[in-house]
C-alpha positions as CSV (number, residue, x, y, z in Angstrom):
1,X,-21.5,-38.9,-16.1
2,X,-22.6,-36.0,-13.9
3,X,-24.3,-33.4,-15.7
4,X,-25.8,-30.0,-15.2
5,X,-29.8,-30.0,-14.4
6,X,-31.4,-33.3,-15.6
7,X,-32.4,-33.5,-19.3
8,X,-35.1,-35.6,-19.1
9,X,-35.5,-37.4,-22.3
10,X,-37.3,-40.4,-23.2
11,X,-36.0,-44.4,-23.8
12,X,-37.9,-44.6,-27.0
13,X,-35.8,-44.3,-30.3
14,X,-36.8,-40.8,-31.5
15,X,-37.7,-41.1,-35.7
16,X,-35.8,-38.4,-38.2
17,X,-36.9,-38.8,-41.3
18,X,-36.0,-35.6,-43.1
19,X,-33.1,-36.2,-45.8
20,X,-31.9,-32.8,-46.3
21,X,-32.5,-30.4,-43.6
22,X,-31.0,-27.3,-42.3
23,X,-29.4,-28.6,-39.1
24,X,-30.7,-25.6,-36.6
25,X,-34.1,-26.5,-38.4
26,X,-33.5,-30.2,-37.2
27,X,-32.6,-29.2,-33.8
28,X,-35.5,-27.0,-33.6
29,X,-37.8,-29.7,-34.4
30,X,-36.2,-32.2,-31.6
31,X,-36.9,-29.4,-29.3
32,X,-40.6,-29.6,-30.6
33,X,-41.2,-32.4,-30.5
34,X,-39.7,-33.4,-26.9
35,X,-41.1,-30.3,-25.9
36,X,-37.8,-28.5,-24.7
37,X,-37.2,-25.0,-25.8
38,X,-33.8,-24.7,-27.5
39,X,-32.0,-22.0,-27.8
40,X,-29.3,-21.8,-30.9
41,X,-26.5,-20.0,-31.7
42,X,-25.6,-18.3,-34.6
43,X,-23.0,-19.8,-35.7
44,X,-24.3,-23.1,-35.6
45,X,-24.0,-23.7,-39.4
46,X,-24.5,-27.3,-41.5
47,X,-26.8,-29.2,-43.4
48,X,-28.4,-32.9,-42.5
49,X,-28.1,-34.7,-45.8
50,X,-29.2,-38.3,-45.2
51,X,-31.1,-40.7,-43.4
52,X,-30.1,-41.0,-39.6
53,X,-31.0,-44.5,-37.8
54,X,-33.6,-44.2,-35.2
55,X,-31.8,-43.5,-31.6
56,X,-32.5,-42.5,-28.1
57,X,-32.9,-38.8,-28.1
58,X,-29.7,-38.1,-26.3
59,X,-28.0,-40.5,-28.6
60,X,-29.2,-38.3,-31.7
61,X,-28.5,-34.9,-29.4
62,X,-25.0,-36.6,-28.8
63,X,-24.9,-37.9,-32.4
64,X,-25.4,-34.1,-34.3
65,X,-23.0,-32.3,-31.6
66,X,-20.4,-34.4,-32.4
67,X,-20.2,-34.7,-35.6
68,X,-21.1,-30.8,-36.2
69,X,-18.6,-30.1,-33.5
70,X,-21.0,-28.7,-31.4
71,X,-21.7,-27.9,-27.3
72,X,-24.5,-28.3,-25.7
73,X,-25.7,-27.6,-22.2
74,X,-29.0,-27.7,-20.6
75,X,-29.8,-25.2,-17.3
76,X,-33.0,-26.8,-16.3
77,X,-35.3,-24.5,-18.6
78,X,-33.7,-24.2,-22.0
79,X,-31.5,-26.6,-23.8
80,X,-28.6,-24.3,-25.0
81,X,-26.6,-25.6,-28.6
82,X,-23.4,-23.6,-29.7
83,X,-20.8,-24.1,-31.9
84,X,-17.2,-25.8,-30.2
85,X,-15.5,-22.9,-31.4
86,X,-17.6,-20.7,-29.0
87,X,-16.4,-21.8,-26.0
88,X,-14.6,-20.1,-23.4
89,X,-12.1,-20.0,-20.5
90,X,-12.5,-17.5,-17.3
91,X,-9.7,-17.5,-14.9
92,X,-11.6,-16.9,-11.1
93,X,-9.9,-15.7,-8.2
94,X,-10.6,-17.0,-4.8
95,X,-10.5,-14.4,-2.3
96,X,-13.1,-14.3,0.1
97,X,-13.9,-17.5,-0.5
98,X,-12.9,-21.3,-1.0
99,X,-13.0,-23.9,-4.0
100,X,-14.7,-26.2,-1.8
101,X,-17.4,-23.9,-1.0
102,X,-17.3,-22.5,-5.0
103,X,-17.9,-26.2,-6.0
104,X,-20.3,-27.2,-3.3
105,X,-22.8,-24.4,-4.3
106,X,-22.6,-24.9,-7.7
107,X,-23.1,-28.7,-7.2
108,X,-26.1,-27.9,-5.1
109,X,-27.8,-25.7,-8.2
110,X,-26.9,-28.4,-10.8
111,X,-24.7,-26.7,-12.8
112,X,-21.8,-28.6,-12.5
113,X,-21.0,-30.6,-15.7
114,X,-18.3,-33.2,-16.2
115,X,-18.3,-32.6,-19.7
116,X,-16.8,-29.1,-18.5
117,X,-14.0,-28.3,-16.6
118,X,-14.0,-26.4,-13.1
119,X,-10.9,-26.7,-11.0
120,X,-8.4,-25.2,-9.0
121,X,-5.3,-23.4,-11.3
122,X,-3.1,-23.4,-8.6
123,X,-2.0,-22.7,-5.0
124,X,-2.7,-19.1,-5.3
125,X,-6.3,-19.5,-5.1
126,X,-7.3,-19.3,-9.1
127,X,-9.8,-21.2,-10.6
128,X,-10.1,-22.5,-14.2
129,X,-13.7,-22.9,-15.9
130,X,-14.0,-23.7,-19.5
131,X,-17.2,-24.1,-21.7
132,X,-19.9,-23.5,-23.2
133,X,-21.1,-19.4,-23.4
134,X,-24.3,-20.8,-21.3
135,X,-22.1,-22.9,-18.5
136,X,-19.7,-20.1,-17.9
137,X,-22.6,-17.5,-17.6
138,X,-24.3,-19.3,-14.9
139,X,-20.5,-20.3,-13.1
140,X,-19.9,-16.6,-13.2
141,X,-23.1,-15.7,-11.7
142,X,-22.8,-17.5,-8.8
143,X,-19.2,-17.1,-8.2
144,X,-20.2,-13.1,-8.2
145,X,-23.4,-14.1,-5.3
146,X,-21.3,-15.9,-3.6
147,X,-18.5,-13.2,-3.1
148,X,-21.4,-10.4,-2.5
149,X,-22.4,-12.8,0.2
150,X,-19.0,-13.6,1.7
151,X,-17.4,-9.2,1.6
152,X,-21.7,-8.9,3.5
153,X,-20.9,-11.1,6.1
154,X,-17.3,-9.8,7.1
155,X,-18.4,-5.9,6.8
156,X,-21.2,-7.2,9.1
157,X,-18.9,-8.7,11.4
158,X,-16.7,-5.9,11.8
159,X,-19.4,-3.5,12.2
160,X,-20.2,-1.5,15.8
161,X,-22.8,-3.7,17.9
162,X,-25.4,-0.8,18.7
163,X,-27.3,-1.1,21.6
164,X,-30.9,-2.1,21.7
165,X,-33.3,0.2,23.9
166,X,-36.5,-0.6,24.1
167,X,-39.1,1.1,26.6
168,X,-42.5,-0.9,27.3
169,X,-45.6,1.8,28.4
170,X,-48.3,-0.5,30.2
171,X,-50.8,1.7,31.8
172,X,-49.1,4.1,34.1
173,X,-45.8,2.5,34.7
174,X,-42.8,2.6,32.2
175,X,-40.2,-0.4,31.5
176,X,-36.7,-0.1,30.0
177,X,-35.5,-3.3,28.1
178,X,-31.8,-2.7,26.7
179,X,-30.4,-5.4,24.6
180,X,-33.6,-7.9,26.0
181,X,-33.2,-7.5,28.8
182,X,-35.1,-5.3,31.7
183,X,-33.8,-3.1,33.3
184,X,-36.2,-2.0,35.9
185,X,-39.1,0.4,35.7
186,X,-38.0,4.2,34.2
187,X,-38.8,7.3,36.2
188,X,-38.3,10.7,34.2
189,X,-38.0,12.0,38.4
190,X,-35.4,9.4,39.4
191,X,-32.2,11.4,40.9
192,X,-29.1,11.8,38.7
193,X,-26.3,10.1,40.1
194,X,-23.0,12.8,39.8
195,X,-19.8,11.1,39.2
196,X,-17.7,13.0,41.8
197,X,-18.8,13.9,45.1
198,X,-19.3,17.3,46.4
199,X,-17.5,18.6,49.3
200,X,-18.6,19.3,52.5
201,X,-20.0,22.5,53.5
202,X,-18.2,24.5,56.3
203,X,-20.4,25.2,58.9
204,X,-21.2,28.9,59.0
């Protein structure tokens, strides 16, 4: 299963030996002692009364969320544990941008979690994300860069082109470079050319 950033936990069965413990307290002390800084949310509520087996430390992570009906997500600094019941559901709309791109990017910063859902809502260019408080933070985050991005590059792309003048003084003489390249050398004496022609004068 494809998760968000890599928890990085050991093989090792991790030992619980408390029989009655506040289960924040427990979690807090998994964090400790894995060194992983967890962050818990209020309304994470129960009490371990108990002995637990000895298990891999994602099998006791796995083991307490499930049967606390809890969430948890990690986002490569802090491991994030919320109740079920505090999850949410964002409805995105695609305008200036694509799913495939919206996907892509947040594949390519490991926030993507198959645990969690991101995917189109229909043909009209909607997008469904449901999760933890944590996941949907971080999926709104980048959906808001990535739009930012997209409405920068069209307002750039519609803009005037302005032309670049440049004028090079190298001793006496005087170049003009427009848009890189030279135009010859600039003399503040050169005649003006008119744009009509003058008549004749009559002889006298």
């Amino acid at each position: 299963m494809a998760l968000g950033a890599p928890l990085s936990l050991p093989a090792t069965p991790y030992r619980y030996t408390v029989l009655d413990q506040e289960l924040t307290a427990a979690l807090e002390e998994f964090g400790d002692n894995l060194g992983i800084k967890v962050n818990i949310s209020g309304d994470v509520k129960g009490r371990i009364r108990g002995r637990i087996p000895d298990l891999p430390p994602r099998e006791f992570l796995d083991r307490l969320t499930n049967f606390y009906d809890l969430q948890w997500y990690y986002d490569g600094l802090v491991l994030y544990v919320s109740a079920s019941k505090e999850a949410q559901t964002r409805l995105l709309v695609l305008t200036s941008i694509n799913f495939d791109s919206f996907k892509a990017a947040l594949d390519g910063l490991e926030i993507s979690d198959e645990r969690y859902v991101v995917r189109p809502a229909s043909q009209n260019g909607l997008v469904l994300i449901t999760g933890p408080p944590r996941f949907i933070s971080l999926v709104e985050q980048t959906f808001n860069g990535l739009v930012a991005e997209a409405k920068a590059e069209a307002a750039a792309a519609v803009a005037p082109s302005r032309a670049s003048v440049l004028m090079l003084f190298r001793g006496s003489s005087t170049m003009i470079v427009r848009d890189g390249q030279a135009e010859g050398p600039y003399s503040p004496e050169a005649p003006r050319q008119e744009s009509a022609a003058r008549e004749p004068r009559q002889a006298p």
